[in-house]
Structures are given as structure tokens and as C-alpha cells.
C-alpha positions as CSV (number, residue, x, y, z in Angstrom):
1,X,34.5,54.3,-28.4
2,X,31.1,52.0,-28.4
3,X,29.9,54.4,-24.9
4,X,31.3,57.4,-26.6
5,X,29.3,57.1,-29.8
6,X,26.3,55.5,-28.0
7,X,26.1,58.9,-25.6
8,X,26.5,61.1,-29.0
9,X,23.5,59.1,-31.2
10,X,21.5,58.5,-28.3
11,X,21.6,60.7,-25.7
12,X,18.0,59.8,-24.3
13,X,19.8,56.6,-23.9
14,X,22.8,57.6,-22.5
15,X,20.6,59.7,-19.7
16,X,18.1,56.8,-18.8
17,X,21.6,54.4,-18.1
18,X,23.5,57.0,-16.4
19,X,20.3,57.5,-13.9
20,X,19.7,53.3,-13.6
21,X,23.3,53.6,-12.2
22,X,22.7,56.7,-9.8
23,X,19.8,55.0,-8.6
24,X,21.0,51.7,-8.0
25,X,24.2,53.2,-6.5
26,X,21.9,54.9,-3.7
27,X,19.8,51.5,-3.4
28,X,22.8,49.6,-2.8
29,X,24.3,52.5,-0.7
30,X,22.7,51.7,2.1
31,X,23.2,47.8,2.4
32,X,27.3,47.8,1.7
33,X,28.5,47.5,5.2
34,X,31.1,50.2,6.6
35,X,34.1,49.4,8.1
36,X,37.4,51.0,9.0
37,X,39.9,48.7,7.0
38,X,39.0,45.8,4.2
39,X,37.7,42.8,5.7
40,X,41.1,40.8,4.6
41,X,41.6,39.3,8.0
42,X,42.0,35.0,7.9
43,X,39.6,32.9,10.2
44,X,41.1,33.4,14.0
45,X,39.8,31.1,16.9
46,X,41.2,31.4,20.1
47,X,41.6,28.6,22.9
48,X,41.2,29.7,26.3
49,X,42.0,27.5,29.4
50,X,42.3,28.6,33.1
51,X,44.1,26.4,35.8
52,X,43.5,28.3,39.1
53,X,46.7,27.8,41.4
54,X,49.5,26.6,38.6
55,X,52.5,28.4,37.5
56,X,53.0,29.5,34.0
57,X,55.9,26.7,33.5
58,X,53.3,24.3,34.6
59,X,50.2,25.4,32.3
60,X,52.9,25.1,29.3
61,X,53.4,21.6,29.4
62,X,50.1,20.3,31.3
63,X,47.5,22.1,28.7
64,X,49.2,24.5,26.3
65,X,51.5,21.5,25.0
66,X,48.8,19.3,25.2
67,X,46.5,20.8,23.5
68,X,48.3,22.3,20.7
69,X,49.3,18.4,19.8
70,X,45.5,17.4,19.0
71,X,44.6,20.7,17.2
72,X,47.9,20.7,15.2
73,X,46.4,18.7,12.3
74,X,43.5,20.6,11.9
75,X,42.6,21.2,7.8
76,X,43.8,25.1,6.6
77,X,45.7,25.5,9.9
78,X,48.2,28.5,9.1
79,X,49.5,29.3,12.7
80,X,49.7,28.6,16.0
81,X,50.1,31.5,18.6
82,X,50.5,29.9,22.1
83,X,50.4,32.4,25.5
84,X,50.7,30.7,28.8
85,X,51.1,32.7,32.4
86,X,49.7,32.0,35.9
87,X,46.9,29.8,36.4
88,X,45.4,30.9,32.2
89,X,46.7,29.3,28.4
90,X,45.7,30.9,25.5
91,X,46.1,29.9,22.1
92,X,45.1,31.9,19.2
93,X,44.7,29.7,15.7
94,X,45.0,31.4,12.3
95,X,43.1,29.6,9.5
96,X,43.5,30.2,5.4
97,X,41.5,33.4,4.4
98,X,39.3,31.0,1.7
99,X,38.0,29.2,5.1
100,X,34.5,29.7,6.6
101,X,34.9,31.0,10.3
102,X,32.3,28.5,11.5
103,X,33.6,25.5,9.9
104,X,37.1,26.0,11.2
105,X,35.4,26.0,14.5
106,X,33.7,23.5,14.9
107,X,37.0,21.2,13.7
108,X,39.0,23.3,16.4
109,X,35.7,22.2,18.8
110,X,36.4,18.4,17.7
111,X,39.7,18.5,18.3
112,X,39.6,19.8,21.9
113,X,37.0,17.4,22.6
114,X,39.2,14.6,22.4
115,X,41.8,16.7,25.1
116,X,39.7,17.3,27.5
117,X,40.2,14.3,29.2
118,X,43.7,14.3,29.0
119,X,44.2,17.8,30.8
120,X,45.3,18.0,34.8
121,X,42.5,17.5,37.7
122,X,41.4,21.3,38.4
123,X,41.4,22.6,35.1
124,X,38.6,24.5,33.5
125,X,37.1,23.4,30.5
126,X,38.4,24.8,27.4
127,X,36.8,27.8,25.9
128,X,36.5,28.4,22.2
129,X,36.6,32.4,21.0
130,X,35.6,33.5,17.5
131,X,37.5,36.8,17.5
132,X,39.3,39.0,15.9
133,X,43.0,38.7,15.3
134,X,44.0,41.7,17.0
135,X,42.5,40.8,19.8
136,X,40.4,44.2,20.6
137,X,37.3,44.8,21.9
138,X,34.5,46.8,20.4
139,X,33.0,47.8,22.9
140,X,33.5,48.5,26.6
141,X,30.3,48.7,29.3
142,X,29.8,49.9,32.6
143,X,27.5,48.1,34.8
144,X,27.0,50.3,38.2
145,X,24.7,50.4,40.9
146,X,23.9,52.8,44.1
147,X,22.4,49.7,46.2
148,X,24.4,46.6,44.6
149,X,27.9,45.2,46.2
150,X,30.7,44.5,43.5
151,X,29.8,40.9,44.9
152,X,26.0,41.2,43.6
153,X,27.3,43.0,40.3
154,X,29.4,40.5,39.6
155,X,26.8,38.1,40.0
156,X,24.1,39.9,37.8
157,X,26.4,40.4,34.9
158,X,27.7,36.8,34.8
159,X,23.9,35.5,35.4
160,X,21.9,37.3,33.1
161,X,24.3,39.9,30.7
162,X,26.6,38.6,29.3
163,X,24.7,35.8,27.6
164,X,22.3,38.5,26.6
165,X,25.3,40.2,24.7
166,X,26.6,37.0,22.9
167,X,23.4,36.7,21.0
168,X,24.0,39.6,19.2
169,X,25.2,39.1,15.9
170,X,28.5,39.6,15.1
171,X,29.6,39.2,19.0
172,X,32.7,36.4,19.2
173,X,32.8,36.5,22.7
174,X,32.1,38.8,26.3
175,X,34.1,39.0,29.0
176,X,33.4,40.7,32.6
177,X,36.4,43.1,33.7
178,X,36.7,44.0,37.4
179,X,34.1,41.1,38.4
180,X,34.4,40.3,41.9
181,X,32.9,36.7,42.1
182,X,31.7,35.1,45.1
183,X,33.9,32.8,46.6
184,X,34.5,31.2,50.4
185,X,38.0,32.8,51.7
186,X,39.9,30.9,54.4
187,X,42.2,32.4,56.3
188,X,44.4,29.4,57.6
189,X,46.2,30.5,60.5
190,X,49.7,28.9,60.5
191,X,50.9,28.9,64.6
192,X,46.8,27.4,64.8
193,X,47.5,24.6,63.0
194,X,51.3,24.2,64.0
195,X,49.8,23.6,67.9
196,X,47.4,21.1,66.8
197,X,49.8,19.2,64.1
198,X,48.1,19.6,61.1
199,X,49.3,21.1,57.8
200,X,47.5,23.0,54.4
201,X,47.4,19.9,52.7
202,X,45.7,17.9,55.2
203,X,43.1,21.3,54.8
204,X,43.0,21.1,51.7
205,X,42.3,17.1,51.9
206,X,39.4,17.6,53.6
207,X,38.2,20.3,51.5
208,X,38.3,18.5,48.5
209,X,36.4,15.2,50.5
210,X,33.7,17.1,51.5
211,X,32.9,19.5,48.6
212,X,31.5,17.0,46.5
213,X,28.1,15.6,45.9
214,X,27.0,12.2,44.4
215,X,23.8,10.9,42.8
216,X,21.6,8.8,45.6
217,X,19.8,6.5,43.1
218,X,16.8,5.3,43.4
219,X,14.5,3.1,45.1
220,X,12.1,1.2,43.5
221,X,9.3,-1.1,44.6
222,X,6.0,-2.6,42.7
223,X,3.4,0.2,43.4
224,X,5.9,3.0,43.5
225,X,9.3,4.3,42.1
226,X,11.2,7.4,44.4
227,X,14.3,9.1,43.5
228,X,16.9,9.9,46.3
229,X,17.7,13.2,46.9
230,X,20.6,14.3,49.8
231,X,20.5,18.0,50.8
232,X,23.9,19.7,50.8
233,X,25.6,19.2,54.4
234,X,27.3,22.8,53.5
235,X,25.3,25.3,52.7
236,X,26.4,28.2,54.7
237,X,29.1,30.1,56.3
238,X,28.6,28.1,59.7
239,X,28.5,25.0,58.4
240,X,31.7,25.3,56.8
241,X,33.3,26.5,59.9
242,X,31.8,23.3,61.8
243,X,33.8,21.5,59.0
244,X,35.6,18.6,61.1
245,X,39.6,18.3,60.4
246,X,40.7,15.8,62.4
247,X,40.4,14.1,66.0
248,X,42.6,15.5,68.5
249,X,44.9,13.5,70.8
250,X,42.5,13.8,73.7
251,X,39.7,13.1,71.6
252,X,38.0,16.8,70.8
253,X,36.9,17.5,67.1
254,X,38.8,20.3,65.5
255,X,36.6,22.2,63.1
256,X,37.8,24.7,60.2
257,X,37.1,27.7,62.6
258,X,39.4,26.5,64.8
259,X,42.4,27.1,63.0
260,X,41.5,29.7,60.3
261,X,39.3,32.5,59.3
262,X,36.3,31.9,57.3
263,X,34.2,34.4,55.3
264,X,32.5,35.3,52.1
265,X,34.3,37.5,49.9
266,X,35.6,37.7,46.5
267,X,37.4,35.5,44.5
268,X,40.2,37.6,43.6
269,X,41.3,40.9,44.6
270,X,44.0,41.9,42.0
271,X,41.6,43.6,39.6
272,X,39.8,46.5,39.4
273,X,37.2,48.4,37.2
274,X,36.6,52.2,37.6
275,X,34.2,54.3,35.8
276,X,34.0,58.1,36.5
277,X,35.4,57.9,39.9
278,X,33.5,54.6,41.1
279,X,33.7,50.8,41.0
280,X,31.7,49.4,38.3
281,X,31.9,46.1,36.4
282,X,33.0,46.6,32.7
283,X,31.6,44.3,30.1
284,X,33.5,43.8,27.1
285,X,32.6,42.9,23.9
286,X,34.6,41.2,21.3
287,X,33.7,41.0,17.5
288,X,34.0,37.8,15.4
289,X,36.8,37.9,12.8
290,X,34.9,38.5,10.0
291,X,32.2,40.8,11.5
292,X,31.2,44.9,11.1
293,X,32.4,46.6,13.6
294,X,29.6,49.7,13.4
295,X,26.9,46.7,12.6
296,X,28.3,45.1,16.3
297,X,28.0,48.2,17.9
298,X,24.9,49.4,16.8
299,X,23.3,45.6,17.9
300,X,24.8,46.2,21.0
301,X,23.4,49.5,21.9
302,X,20.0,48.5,20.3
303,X,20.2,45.5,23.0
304,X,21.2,48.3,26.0
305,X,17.8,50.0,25.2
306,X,16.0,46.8,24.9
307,X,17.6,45.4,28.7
308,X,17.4,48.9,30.5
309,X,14.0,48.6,31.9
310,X,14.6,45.2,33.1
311,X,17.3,45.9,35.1
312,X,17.2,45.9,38.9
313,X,16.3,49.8,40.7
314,X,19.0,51.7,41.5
315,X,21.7,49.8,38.2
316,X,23.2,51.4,35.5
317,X,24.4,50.0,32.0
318,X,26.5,52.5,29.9
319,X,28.6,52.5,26.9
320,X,32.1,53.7,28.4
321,X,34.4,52.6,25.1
322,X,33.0,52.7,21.8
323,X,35.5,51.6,18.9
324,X,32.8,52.4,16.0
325,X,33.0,56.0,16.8
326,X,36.5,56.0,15.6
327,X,35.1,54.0,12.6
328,X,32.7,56.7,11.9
329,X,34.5,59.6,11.9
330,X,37.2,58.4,10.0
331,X,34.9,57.6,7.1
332,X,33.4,61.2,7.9
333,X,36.2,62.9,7.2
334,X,36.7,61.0,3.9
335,X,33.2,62.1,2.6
336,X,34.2,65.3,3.3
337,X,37.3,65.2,1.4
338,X,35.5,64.0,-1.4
339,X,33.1,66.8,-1.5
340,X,35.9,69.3,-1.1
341,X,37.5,67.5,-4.2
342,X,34.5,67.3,-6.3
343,X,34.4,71.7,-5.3
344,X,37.8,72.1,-6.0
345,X,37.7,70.0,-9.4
346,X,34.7,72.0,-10.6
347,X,36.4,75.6,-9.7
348,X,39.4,74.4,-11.8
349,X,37.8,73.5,-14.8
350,X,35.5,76.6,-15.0
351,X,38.9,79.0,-14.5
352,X,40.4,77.3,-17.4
353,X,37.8,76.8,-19.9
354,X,35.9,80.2,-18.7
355,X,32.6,78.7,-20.0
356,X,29.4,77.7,-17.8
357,X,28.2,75.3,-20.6
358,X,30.9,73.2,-20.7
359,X,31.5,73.1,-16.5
360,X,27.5,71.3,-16.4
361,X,29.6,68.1,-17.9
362,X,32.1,67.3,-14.9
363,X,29.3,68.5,-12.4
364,X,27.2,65.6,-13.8
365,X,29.5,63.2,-14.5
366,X,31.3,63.1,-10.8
367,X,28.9,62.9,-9.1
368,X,27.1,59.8,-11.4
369,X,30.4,58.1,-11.9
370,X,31.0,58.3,-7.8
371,X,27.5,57.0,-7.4
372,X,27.5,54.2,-9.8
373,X,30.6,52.7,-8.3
374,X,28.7,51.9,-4.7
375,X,27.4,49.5,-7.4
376,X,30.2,47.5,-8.0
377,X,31.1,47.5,-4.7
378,X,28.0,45.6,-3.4
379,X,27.7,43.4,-6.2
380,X,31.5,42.3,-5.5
381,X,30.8,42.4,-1.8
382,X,33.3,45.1,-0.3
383,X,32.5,47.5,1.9
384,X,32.5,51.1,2.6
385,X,36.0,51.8,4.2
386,X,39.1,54.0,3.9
387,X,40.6,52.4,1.2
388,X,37.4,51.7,-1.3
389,X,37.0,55.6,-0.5
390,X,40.3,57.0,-1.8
């Protein structure tokens, strides 16, 4: 009744508040973040951990046990979500909603830090992921060239993109898809090294012996101090196929080439990327937790623009999966249903009351009461999304 009476006394006074609020409601408009759902989603970090070569059975007990026993303990730890396959763990943590993403993080960082030691010879180093829980990407690029290999793609993306990607904010973590990543493939030919009695482990032996490098020291003296440098004894393909084995029973060297096939090629094989009709390296990006999806999109597209004239002749970067359009059209279409309510609402009063006068009321007051409520939603930080619309 006290806003009722006030409007009726004092109408000057009534107007002046009602255009405050319209006026702060289009200030604020345009700093409340837009979103397609609430932002009701807990903390999620995710724990990845590759083991090239080991079975699933054997990256569940050697690192996904292992290392869900030192980050079981962590403070506000809700779940654990554990995934292990062929030579790759992943474990995705959920946190309590009250806790700060970064925080949580850097205990989950602690914790693995302690692990790391205790995890099989070959194994990556674990990788921390502030993501979101469903585990989607944002966005999805294509990277293409007319005068690049995959090989050289690869190796562009991995050098120089995808660490230019992570600084945007809001990005949890970018991944190449497709990559093809420079590796040395041997070919091991078994009746080769049947006739001169050696087997893959021996190979591999050596392999591991000689692809290793060691600090030299340093010598020092009174008028002068030098630092010992040794240059890599392998540094190309022939080298590595001059790679000795073993001595042979009348005395000959046999080298790698003797017994296999040696070339430079790509890691793996078993993966491919394809973007309108050609083979391209994707780039995807993946959004914190607690990040804006249309905010991560539009940084990364603002970052494509920035990067495009640094990139080498011939190379493309493209957007070729955009999850903010989605995002965007969905809250379209919710404006719009607002308008047509707001039309329908006035067309129904004025065919019941019949009167112009009276219909200037609801006219005014929908739209200011809509207005002043983008108010209340950036001063309770929400944001713009189905569910605050309806």
C-alpha cells in the first residue's frame, strides 16, 4: 500500500524512481553475463595421465589407483570419477559448489605432486584441467595449409597455438585433434633379427641406452672456468640407422638398419581430422567450470583476428564448431517471445477495457518492470539465461 499511495500523492516521484530503474536496468544490461543455463555447476578438475604402450588393466592399478589414493583427502572433495583405457587415465574431481575453482586446484596440484614419483618409468607427467563437468568443448578450430605437411601442422599448433589459446580467459584447457606429431618409426623386421639372434627387447635395450643425455660438468682452473657441453651423437635419420646392436659372431657390427626400417613419420596413425573435404588439424577449446561460454568464444575469435597475420603464407585458422551460437539463438528466441507477450498482453487488455487511456498503464509498466529487474539480477550476480528469462 506504501508504493501505491506514494505513486497516487506523488506522481513526479513515482516517475523520476520508475526512470532510475529503467536506466540502471539498461546500465547494468550490458555487464550481466549471458549464458545458456544458470551457472550452478560445482568446481570440476580433471587429472589426465598418458602411459604410451600399457594396457587399460595396467594404467588402473599403476596410476589411476595410485593417484586417486593421495588426492582422496583433498578438503570439499564430493566425487571421484575415474576412466582408464590404453596407454591414457583420466580422473575427473567434483568439489562443493561454495568452493573457489582455483583453490581446489592448486590442493589437487599438491596432492599429485607428492605422486609423481611414485608413478611407473614411461609415464607422462600428470596434467591438471579446469573444465567443465560435461566435458564439452566450446569451440572447435581448423588449422589448414596448401604448403604445410600434417607433420609441420602438427608442429605449429603444438609450438605456438595452443598456448596462445590458453591465455584467454575463461579457457580450462586446449587440446590438438588429428595432430600428427613427429616421431622416429622403426620397422623391426622379425626373420632379420631371427638370423642374427637378437630379439625386440635387446632393441629396445639399446634404444633406451643410447637416447639419453647427461650433464658434462665443468672444468675449472685459476684464470678460467668452462662448462662441458657434448653434442648429440643422434641427430638425424642416418645416425640412428648406424645405431650399433650388438657384435656379431664373426666380429661385424650390426647397426639398426640392418634389421629394420627406419624413417620419420608420425607418431600415431589412428586419428584423423577433416575439414571440408581435407586434412586439417582441429584445435579445441575447453571452458573452465565456472566460465561464460559467449564471453570464451568471443576471446577466442578476438585472438583468431589478432594471430591471422602472423601466421605462416599459405595457413588457415577457422572457427569450424561454435557452441555460443547455440547460446545465442536460444536467448534470441526468448527475447522474441517476450516481445510477442508484451504485444499480445497489450491487445488483450485494450479488447476488454475498450479504452486507450487506461491501455498507456500496462504499456509503461511492462516494459519498466522488465527493465528494472536486469537490476536485481546484476546486483545478485546471475546472468542472462533461459531460466532468469521465463
Amino acid at each position: 500500500m506504501f508504493l501505491t499511495d506514494l505513486s497516487i500523492k506523488r506522481p513526479v516521484v513515482a516517475s523520476v524512481m520508475s526512470l532510475i530503474l529503467v536506466i540502471f536496468g539498461l546500465v547494468t544490461f550490458q555487464e550481466i553475463p549471458t549464458d545458456e543455463l544458470p551457472d550452478v555447476q560445482p568446481p570440476v578438475v580433471t587429472i589426465q595421465t598418458d602411459y604410451k604402450g600399457a594396457s587399460a588393466e595396467i594404467v588402473d592399478t599403476q596410476i589411476t589407483q595410485k593417484i586417486e589414493d593421495f588426492i582422496g583427502g583433498t578438503p570439499g572433495l564430493e566425487t571421484i570419477d575415474s576412466f582408464s583405457e590404453d596407454e591414457s587415465s583420466r580422473i575427473t574431481l567434483t568439489f562443493e559448489t561454495d568452493l573457489d575453482l582455483d583453490d581446489v586446484t592448486n590442493d589437487v596440484r599438491s596432492a599429485i605432486s607428492r605422486v609423481v614419483d611414485n608413478l611407473p618409468v614411461g609415464a607422462e607427467q600428470p596434467e591438471i584441467f579446469k573444465q567443465n563437468a560435461g566435458m564439452r568443448t566450446t569451440m572447435w578450430l581448423s588449422f589448414s595449409s596448401e604448403t604445410m605437411s600434417d607433420l609441420e601442422l602438427t608442429d605449429y599448433a603444438d609450438r605456438f597455438l595452443t598456448d596462445t589459446f590458453s591465455t584467454v580467459k575463461g579457457v580450462g584447457r586446449v587440446r590438438l585433434g588429428g595432430e600428427r606429431e613427429l616421431s622416429l618409426r622403426i620397422w623391426l623386421d622379425p626373420l632379420a633379427l631371427a638370423a642374427r639372434d637378437l630379439t625386440t627387447q635387446e632393441v629396445e635395450q639399446v634404444l633406451r641406452k643410447e637416447n639419453i643425455e647427461f650433464p658434462a660438468g665443468r672444468i675449472e682452473s685459476k684464470d678460467i672456468d668452462l662448462t662441458i657441453k657434448l653434442n648429440k651423437a643422434y641427430q638425424n635419420l642416418e645416425n640412428y640407422k648406424r645405431l650399433p646392436l650388438k657384435r656379431a659372431l664373426d666380429g661385424s657390427i650390426i647397426t639398426l638398419d640392418d634389421v629394420s626400417r627406419v624413417e620419420l613419420g608420425a607418431e600415431s596413425t589412428r586419428t584423423l581430422f577433416k575439414g571440408n573435404g581435407k586434412q586439417v588439424v582441429g584445435i579445441g577449446i575447453y571452458q573452465q567450470s565456472d566460465a561464460n561460454t559467449i564471453k570464451v568464444a568471443d576471446g577466442v575469435k578476438k585472438k583468431i583476428k589478432d594471430i591471422l597475420p602472423t601466421l605462416p603464407p599459405g595457413t588457415d585458422l577457422e572457427v569450424s564448431f561454435d557452441r555460443s551460437n547455440y547460446v545465442k539463438s536460444a536467448i534470441k528466441e526468448v527475447y522474441k517471445t517476450l516481445f510477442i507477450a508484451l504485444i499480445l498482453v497489450t491487445i488483450i487488455i485494450y479488447l476488454f477495457l475498450g479504452n486507450l487511456r487506461a491501455l498507456i498503464v500496462p504499456i509503461i509498466a511492462l516494459p519498466v518492470s522488465l527493465i528494472s529487474t536486469f537490476l536485481s539480477i546484476y546486483i545478485f550476480d546471475f546472468s542472462i539465461n533461459l531460466f532468469t528469462l521465463m
